[in-house]
C-alpha positions as CSV (number, residue, x, y, z in Angstrom):
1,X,87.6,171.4,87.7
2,X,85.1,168.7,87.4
3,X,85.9,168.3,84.1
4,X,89.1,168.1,84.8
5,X,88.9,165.2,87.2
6,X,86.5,163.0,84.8
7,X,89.0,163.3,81.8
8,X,92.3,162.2,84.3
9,X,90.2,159.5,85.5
10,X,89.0,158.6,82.0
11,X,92.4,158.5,80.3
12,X,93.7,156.5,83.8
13,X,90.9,153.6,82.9
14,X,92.3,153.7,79.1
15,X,96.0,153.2,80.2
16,X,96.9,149.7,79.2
17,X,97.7,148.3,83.0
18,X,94.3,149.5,84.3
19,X,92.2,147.8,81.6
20,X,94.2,144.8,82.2
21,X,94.0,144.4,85.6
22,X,89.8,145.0,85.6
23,X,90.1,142.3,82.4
24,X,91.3,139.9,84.9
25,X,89.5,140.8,87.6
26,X,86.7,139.8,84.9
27,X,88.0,136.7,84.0
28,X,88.5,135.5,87.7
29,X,84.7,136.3,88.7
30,X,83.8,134.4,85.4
31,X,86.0,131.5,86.1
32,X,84.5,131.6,89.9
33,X,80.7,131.6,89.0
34,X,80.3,128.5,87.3
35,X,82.8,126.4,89.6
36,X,80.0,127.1,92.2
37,X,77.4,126.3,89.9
38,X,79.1,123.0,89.4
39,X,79.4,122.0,93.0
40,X,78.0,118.3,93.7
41,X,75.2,118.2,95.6
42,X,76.3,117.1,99.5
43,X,75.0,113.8,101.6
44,X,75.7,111.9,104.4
45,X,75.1,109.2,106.4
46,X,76.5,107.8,109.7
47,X,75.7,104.8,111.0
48,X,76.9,102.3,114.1
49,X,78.4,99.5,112.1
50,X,77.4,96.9,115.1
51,X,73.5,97.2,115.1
52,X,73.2,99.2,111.9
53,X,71.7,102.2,113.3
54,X,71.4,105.4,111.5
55,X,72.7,108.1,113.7
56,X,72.5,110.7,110.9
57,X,71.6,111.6,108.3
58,X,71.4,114.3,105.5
59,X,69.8,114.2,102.1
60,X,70.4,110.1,102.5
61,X,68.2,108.5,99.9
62,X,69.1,111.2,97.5
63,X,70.6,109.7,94.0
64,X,73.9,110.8,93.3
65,X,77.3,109.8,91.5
66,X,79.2,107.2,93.8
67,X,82.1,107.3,91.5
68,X,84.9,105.0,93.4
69,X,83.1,104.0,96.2
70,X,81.8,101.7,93.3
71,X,84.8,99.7,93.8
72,X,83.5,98.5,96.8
73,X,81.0,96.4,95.3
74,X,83.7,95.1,92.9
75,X,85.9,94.1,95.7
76,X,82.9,92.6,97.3
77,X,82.3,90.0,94.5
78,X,86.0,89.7,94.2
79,X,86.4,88.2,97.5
80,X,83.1,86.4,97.1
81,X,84.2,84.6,93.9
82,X,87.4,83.6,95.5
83,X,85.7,82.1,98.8
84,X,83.4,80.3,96.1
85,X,85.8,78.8,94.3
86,X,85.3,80.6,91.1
87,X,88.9,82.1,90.8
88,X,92.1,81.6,92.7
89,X,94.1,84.5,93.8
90,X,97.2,83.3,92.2
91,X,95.4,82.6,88.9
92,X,96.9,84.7,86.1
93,X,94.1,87.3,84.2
94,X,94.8,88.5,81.1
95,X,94.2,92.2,80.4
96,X,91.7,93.4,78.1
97,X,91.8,96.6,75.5
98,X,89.2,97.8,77.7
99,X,90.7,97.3,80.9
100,X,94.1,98.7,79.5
101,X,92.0,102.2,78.0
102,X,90.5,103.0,81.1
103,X,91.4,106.6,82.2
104,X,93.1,107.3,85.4
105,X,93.3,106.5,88.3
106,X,95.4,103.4,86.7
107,X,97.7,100.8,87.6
108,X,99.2,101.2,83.8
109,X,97.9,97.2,82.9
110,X,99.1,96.7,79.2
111,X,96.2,95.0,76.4
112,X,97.4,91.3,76.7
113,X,99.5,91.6,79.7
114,X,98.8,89.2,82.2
115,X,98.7,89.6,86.2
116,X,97.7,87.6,89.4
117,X,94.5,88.2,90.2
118,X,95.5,89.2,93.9
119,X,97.3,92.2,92.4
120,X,93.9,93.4,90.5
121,X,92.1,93.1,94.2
122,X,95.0,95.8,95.7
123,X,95.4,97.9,93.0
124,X,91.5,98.4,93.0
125,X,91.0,99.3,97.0
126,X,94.5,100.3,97.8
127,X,94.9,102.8,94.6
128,X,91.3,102.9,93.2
129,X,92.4,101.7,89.9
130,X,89.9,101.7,87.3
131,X,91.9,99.3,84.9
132,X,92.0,96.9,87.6
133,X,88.7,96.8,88.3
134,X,87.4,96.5,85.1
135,X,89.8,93.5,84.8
136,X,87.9,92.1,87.7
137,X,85.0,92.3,86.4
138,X,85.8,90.9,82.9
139,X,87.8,88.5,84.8
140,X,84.6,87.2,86.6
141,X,82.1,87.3,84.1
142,X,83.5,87.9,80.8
143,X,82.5,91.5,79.9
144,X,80.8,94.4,81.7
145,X,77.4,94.3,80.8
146,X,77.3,90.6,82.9
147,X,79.4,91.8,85.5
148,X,77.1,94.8,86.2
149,X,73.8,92.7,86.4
150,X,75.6,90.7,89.0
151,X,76.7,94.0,90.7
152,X,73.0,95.0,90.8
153,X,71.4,91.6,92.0
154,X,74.3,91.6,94.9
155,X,73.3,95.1,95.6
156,X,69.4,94.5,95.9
157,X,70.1,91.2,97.3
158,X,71.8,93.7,100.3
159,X,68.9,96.2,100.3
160,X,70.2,98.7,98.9
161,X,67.5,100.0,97.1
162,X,68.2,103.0,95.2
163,X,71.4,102.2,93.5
164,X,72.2,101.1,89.6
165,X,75.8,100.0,88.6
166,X,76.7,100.5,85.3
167,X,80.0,99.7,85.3
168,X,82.8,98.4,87.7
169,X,85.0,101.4,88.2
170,X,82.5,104.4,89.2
171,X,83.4,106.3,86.5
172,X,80.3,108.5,85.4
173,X,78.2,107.1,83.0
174,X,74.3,107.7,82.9
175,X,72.3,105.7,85.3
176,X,74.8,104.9,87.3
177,X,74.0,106.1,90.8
178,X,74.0,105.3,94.6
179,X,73.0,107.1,97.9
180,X,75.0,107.9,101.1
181,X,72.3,105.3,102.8
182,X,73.1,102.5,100.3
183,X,76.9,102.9,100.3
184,X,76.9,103.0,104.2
185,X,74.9,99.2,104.0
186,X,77.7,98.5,101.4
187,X,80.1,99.3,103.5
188,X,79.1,97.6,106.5
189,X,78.6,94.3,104.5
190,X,82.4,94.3,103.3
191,X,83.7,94.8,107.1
192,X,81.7,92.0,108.2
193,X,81.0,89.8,105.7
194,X,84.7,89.7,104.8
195,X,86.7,90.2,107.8
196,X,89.7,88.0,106.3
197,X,90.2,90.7,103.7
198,X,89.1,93.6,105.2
199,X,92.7,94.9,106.5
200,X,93.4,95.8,102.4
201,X,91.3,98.8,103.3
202,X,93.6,100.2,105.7
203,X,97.0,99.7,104.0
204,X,98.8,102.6,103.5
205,X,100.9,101.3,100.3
206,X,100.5,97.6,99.1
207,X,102.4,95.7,96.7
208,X,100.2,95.5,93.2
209,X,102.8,93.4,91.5
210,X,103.8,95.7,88.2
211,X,104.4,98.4,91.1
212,X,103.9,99.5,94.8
213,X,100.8,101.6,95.2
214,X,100.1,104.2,97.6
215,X,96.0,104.4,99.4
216,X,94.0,107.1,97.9
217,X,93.0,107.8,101.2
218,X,96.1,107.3,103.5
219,X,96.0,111.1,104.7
220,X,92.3,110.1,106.5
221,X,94.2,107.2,107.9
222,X,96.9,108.6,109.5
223,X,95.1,111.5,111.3
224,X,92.2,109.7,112.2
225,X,92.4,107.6,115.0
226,X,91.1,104.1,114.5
227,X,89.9,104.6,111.0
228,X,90.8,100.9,108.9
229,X,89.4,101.7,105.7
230,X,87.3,101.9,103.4
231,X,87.1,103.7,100.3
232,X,87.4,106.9,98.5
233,X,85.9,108.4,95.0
234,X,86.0,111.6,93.1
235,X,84.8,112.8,89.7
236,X,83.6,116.1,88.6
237,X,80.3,115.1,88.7
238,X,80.1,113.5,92.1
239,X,82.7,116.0,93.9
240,X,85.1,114.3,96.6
241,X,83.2,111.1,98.1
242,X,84.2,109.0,101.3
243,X,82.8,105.9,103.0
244,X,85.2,105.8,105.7
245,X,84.8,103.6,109.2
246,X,86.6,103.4,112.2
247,X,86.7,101.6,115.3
248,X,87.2,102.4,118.9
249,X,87.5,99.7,121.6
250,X,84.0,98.2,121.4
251,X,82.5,100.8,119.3
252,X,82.9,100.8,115.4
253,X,81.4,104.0,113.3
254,X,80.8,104.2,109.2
255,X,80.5,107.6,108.1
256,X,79.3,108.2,103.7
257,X,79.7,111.8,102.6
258,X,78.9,112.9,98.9
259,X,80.1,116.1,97.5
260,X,82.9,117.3,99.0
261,X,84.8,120.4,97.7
262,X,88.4,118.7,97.9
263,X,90.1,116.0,99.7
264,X,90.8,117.7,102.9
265,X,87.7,119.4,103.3
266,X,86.2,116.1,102.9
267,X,88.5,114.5,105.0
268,X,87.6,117.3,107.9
269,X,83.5,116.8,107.4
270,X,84.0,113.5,107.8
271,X,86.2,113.8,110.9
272,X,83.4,115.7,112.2
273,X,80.6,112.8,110.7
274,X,82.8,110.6,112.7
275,X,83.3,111.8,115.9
276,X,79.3,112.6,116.3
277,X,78.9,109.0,115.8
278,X,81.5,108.1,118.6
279,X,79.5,110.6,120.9
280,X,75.8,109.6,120.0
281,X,76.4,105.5,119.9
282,X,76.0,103.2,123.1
283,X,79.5,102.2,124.3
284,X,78.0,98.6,124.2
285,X,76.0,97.2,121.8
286,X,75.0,93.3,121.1
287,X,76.5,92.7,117.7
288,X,74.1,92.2,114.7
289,X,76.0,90.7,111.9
290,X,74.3,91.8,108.1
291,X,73.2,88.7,106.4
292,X,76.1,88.0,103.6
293,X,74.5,88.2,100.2
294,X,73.9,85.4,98.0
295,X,76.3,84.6,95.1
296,X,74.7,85.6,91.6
297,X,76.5,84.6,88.6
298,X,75.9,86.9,85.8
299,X,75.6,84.6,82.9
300,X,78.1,86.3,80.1
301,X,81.1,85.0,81.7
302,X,83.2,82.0,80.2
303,X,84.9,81.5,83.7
304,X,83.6,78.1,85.3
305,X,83.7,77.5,88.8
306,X,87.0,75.2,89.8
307,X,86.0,72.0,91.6
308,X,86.9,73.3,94.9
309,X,84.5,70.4,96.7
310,X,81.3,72.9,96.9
311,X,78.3,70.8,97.0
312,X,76.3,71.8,94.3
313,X,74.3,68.4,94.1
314,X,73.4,65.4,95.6
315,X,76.2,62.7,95.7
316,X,73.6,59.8,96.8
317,X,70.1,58.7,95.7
318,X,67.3,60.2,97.5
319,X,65.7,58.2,100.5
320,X,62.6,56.6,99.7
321,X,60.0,58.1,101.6
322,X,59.4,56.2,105.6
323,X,56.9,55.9,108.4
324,X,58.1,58.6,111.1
325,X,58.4,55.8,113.5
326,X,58.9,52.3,113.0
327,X,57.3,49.6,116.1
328,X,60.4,47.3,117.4
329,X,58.3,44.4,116.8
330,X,57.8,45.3,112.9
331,X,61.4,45.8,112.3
332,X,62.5,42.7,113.4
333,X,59.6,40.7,111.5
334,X,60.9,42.9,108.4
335,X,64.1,41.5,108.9
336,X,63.7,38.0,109.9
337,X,65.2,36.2,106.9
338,X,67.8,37.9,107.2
339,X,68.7,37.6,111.3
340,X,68.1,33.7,110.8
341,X,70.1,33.4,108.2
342,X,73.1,35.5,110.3
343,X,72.3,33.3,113.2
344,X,72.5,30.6,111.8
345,X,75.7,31.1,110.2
346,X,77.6,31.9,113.6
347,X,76.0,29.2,115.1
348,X,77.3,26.5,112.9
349,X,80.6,27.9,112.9
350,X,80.4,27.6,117.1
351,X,79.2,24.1,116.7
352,X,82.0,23.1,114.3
353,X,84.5,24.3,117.1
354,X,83.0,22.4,119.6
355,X,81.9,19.1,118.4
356,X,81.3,18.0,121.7
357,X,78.3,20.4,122.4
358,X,74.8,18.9,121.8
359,X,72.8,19.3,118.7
360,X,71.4,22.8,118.6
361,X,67.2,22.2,117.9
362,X,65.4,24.1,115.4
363,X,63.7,26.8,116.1
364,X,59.9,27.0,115.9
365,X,58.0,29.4,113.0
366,X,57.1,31.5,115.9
367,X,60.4,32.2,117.2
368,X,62.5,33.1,114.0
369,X,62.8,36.6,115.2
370,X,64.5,35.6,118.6
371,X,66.1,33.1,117.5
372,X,69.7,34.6,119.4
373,X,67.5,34.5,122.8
374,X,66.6,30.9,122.4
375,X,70.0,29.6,122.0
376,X,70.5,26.0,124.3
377,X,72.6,26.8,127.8
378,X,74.9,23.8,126.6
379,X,76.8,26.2,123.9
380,X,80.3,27.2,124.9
381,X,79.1,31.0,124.5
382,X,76.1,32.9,123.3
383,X,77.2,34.7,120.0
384,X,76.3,38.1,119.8
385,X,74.2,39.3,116.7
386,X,74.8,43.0,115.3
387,X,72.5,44.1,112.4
388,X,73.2,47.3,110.6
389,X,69.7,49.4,109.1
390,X,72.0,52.2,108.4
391,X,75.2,52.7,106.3
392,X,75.7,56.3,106.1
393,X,78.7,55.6,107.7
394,X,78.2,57.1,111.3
395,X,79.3,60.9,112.6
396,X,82.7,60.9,111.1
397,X,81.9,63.3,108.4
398,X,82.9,66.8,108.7
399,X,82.4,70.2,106.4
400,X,85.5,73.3,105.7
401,X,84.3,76.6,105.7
402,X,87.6,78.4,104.9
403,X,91.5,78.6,105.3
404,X,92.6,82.2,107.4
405,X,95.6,83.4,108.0
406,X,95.4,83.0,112.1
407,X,93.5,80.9,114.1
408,X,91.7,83.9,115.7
409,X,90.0,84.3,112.4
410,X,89.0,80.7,112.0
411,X,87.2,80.5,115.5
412,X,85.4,84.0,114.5
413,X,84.3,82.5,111.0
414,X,83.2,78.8,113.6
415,X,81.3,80.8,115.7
416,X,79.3,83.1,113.2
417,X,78.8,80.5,110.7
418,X,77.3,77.9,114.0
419,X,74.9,81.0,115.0
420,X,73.8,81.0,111.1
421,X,73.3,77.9,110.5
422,X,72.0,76.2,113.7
423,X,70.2,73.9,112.3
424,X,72.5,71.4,110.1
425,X,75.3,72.5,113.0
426,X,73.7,71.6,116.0
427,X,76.4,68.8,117.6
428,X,79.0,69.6,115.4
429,X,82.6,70.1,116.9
430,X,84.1,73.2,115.8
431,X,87.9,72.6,114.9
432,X,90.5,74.4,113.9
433,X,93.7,72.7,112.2
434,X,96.8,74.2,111.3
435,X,98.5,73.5,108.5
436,X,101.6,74.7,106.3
437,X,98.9,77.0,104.2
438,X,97.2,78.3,106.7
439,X,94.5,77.4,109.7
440,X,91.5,75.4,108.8
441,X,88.0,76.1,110.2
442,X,85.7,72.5,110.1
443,X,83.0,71.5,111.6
444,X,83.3,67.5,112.4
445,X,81.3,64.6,114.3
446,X,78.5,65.0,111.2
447,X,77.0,62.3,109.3
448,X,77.8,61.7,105.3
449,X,73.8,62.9,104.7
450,X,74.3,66.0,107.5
451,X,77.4,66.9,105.7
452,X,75.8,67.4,102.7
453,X,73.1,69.1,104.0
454,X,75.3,71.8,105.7
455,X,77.6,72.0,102.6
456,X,74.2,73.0,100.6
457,X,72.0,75.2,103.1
458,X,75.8,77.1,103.6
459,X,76.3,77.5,99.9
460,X,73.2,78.6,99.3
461,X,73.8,81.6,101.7
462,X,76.9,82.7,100.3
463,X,79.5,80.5,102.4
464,X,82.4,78.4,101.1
465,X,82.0,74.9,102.2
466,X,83.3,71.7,100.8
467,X,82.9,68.2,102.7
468,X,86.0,66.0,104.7
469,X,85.4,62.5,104.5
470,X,86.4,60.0,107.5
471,X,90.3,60.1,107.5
């Protein structure tokens, strides 16, 4: 009987459906293993945007694939270059073999075709295009060797120390890596440092001029409530990644997670990363802005920065060097020649309208420097003598730090850039003028040589600034 069983179930495992069935079930647990073996590592970080406070964290500092959320850096120099002068959003780029041959995600840019550079800017944090971001970055400095090294002085310049850009997209390439920690500070920066152009992060579709594109991660925004932005990445190597923030009435959250299995379990995690930073942050919180990094020019480009009125040098000789205070007596002694000689001159002209007024005496040696104060009581009027030391032209001299799109945004960009920069500022008159393009922000009431002084200390921390002469 035993027998009997063991052949039936031997000639049952030899039947063709049986041995195809445990074939696949073969094939599946093969196809299973490795996919587990290949799992990115996982990271994250959340942080409270306003004060920069790391409310959690997980395998942080660890060195891992960024892939898109590269684009943020891109988009960051983008809108630098643009305050800067460097490159107009208007101004036509032309498209690069490169650029053209990068794989997907892609806007479908053509070798020689040639596209306003706003377009490249939505494509890359609307879609996550890779050919628009290399066109960026060729666009800015010429190839992507130079526009890397500016990538990587920007980043360090931000303190984020553990991260190497090798490129512009994210795509993987060796050396090129980030940590949750380093893309939450990245992250931060772009929300703050450019508010005027931080709404491109929430836009669910935007208009990238060859075609309208829809946002990589529009399903976050639409369930989340309050998330604005920022930016999604996925490659094999790096798994699903998000930097994501969001912002309920006072309080503003940024959650980075690495390695995520797919988009809605990464989406879920960091719905979860989120909402223990809304329950572990202060409702209120005093503000701490992120110091805007410098502006680094890589060196390989052949782009030149447009004269946009930036001060890069000094339009007037340099003072000669003078005592800190000067006595009243030796300033007039100084200029004694030159108050007689005024004096003089109105004096005759007074006594050639009155000829009937007596002869005016000379004055002694000893009083040449009052000579005004010595005038006879018989003249019809004592003239009044007005000497100028100076000619820088007196406080009608003001400095632009910016056109935005509502005055709201130009009194924001006033009042950060007069807590900066208190120094040069201090009893300036923060303005704000409408015009057909857009509103203004200036500071007025400076001197020429304040001005210029402003216009360089703000250029050299990252701020647009060009001067207004006295209209």
């Amino acid at each position: 009987m035993r027998q009997t069983k063991g052949s039936d179930v031997k000639r049952r495992l030899n039947t063709p459906g049986v041995a195809g069935l445990l074939m696949l079930s073969v094939m599946i647990l093969a196809a299973l293993a490795p996919a587990t073996a290949r799992s990115a590592p996982y990271a994250a970080m959340v942080m409270d945007a306003r004060t920069g406070e790391v409310l959690h964290s997980r395998n942080a500092d660890t060195q891992l694939h960024p892939a898109s959320l590269t684009k943020m850096m891109t988009l960051y120099i983008a809108f630098q270059a643009v305050e800067r002068g460097e490159i107009g959003l208007d101004d036509m780029v032309r498209i690069t073999p490169l650029a053209a041959n990068e794989p997907p995600s892609k806007l479908g840019l053509r070798a020689g075709q040639q596209i306003r550079f706003r377009y490249l800017i939505r494509a890359a944090a609307v879609k996550s295009a890779n050919d628009a971001a290399t066109a960026i970055g060729i666009a800015l400095e010429g190839n992507e060797a130079a526009f890397a090294r500016r990538m990587n002085a920007t980043a360090r310049a931000m303190g984020m120390t553990r991260t190497t850009f090798r490129n512009a997209h994210g795509l993987t390439e060796s050396g090129h890596m980030s940590t949750a920690r380093d893309m939450s500070i990245l992250g931060r920066h772009v929300i703050y440092d450019f508010p005027q152009y931080y709404n491109l992060f929430s836009r669910v579709r935007a208009d990238a001029g060859v075609r309208t594109v829809n946002h990589t991660n529009r399903q976050f925004l639409r369930s989340y409530r309050g998330a604005d932005g920022i930016k999604t990445g996925y490659t094999r190597a790096a798994g699903f990644n998000l930097t994501a923030s969001a912002e309920r009435g006072q309080e503003r959250i940024i959650a980075t997670m690495f390695g995520g299995s797919s988009t809605s379990a990464r989406n879920a995690r960091v719905a979860e990363l989120m909402n223990m930073g809304f329950a572990r942050a202060p409702s209120r919180a005093r503000l701490a802005r992120p110091s805007p990094a410098p502006a680094f020019a890589g060196g390989g480009g052949t782009r030149n920065t447009r004269a946009s009125g930036l001060v890069s040098r000094s339009l007037r000789p340099m003072l000669r060097p003078a005592p800190e205070t000067v006595p009243a007596e030796a300033l007039l002694l100084a200029n004694a020649d030159v108050i007689e000689s005024a004096v003089t001159e109105v004096l005759e002209s007074e006594t050639a309208r009155a000829p009937e007024a007596a002869p005016i005496p000379p004055a002694r040696p000893d009083e040449k420097a009052v000579a005004s104060a010595k005038a006879p009581a018989t003249a019809p009027s004592e003239p009044e003598v007005v000497t100028r030391i100076s000619t820088s032209g007196g406080r009608h001299w003001g400095v632009n730090v910016g056109r935005y799109n509502s005055r709201y945004q130009a009194e924001r960009v006033l009042l950060r850039v007069a807590l900066n920069e208190m120094s040069s500022l201090d009893g300036a008159l923060r303005r704000v003028r409408q015009g057909p393009r857009g509103f203004d922000a200036n500071f007025m009431g400076l001197t020429r040589d304040g001005a210029e002084l402003a216009c360089t200390r703000l250029q050299a921390r990252g701020t647009s600034c060009f001067m207004i002469g006295p209209s």
